[in-house]
N, C-alpha and C positions, 0 to 999 in steps of 0.2 A: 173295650166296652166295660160299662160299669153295671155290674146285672147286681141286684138284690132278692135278698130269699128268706122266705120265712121261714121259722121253725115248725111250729106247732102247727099240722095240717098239710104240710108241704113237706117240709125235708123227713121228718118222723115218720111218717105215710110212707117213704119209698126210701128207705136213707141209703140204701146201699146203689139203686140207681143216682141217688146226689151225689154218693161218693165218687163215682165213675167219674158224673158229671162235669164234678166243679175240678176235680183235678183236671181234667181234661182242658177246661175253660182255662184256669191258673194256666198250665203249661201254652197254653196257644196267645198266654197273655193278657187276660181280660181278668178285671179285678169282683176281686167279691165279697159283697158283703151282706152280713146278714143280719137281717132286719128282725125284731121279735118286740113283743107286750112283756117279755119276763125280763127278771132281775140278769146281768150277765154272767154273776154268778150261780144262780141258777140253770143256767144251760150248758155253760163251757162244757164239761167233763162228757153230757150227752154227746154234744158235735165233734169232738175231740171221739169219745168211743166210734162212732160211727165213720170216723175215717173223711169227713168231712174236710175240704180243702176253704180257706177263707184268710182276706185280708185284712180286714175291716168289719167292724158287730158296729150293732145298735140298739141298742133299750130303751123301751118307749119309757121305762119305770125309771130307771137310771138318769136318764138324760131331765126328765121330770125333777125327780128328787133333786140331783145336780143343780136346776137354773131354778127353785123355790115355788113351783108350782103347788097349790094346795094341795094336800094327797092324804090319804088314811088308810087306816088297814085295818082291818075288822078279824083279820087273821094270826093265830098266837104264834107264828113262825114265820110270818112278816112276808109273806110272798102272796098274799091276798090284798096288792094295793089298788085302791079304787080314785078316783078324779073326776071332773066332767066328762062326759062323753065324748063332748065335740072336744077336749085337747087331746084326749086319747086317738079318736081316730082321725085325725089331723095329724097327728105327729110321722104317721110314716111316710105320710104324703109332705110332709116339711123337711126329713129327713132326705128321701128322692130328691129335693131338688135342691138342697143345701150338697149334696155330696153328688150331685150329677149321675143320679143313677138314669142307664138307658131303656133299664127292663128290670121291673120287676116282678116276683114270682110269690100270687096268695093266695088261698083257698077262701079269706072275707071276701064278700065283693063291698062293706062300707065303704072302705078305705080307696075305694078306684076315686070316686071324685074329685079327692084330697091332693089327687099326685099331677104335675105338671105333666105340660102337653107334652114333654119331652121326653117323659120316660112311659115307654110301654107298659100298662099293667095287664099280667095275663092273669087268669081265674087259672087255678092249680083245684081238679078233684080226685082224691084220692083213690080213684079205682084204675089207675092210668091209662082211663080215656083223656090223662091227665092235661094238658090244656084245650079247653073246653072252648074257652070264649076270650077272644083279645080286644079288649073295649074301646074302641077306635077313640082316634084324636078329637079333641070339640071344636 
């Protein structure tokens, strides 16, 4: 299975239950990747500290910058980039189905519409009554 996982809201909220997690997933064989709005430099070294298992990232800032997407930053250290809305929260839902993810895991509920009917998006809240709500197929 191909599970996706945010960072910010999700893995950071409980990382030490992710870390159990995903290695557990990894080792039973199910690939993972991790889905995020940040640069990937900007997260690596966090997922990395936390003991996080993954095979595959994703940046919604990166993949943007990468294929010439309009984008700015209003930030002196370059990690404040901004776009339209709708390519931003489109993109993880473009992401899920370019890479066949089966289940994804966020704490936004925008981003549900975005994602094909093929991959589960669950609501991640951080008090770990953690999934709340699995937003059925259309």
């Amino acid at each position: 299975m191909n599970i996706g996982l945010d960072i910010h809201g999700v893995i950071d909220a409980q990382p030490k239950f992710f870390a159990k997690l995903t290695k557990l997933l990894a080792e039973e064989g199910h690939q993972i990747h991790i889905v995020t709005g940040q640069k990937w430099d900007n997260v690596k070294n966090e997922l990395d500290a936390h003991g996080i298992t993954y095979h595959h990232h994703y940046s919604i800032v990166d993949h943007h910058l990468n294929v010439g997407t309009k984008m700015w930053s209003d930030d002196k250290r370059g990690d404040g980039w901004w776009m339209s809305k709708e390519d931003w929260i489109r993109s993880k839902g473009d992401y899920a189905r370019n890479a066949s993810l089966d289940i994804h895991i966020d704490d936004e509920t925008s981003y549900a519409p975005y994602f094909p009917d093929s991959c589960r998006f669950v609501l991640f809240l951080d008090d770990m009554d953690a999934i709340s709500k699995i937003f059925p197929k259309r």
